[in-house]
C-alpha positions in Angstrom: -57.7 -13.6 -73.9 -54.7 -15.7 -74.7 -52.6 -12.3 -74.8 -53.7 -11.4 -71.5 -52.4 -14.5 -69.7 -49.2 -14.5 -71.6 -48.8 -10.5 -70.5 -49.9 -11.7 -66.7 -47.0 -14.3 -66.9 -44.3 -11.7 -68.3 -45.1 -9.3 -65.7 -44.8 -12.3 -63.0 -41.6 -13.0 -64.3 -40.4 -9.2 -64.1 -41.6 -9.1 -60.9 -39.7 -12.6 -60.0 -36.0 -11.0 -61.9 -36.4 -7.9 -60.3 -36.6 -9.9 -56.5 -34.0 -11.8 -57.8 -31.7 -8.4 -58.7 -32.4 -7.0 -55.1 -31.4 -10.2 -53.3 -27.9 -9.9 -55.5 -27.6 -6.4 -54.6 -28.1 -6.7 -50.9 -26.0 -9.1 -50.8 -23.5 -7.6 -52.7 -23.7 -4.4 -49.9 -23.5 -6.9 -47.3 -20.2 -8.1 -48.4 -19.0 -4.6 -49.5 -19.8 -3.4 -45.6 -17.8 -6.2 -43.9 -14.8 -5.0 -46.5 -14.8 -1.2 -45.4 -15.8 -2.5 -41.8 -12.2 -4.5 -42.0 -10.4 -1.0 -43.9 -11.9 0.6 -41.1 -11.2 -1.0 -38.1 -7.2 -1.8 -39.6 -7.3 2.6 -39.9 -8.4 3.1 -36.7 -5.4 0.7 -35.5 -3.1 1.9 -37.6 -3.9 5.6 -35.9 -4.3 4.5 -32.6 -0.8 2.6 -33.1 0.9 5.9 -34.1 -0.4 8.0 -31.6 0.6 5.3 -28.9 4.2 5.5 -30.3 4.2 9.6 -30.8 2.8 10.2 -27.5 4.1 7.4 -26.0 4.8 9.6 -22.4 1.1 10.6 -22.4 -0.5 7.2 -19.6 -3.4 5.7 -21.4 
């Protein structure tokens, strides 16, 4: 009987790390979507700036 407790408590706890990994992780994804988010939007200038300066006879 004593087995089965501790067994109960070790899955508990597995179940408690492996919330604790998946917080972490979407975290992590949060932080890695406002980094390509920034790449992203500084690209898109970036292109919209040299096709403003190429074309610049063509009205907007």
């Amino acid at each position: 009987m004593r087995r089965r407790g501790v067994q109960i408590i070790e899955e508990a706890l597995l179940i408690v790390v492996a919330l604790i990994a998946l917080s972490i992780t979407i975290g992590a994804l949060g932080q890695v979507q406002a980094k390509l988010d920034t790449l992203f939007t500084k690209a898109w200038e970036g292109l919209d700036w040299l096709f403003k300066t190429v074309f610049y006879f063509i009205p907007e």
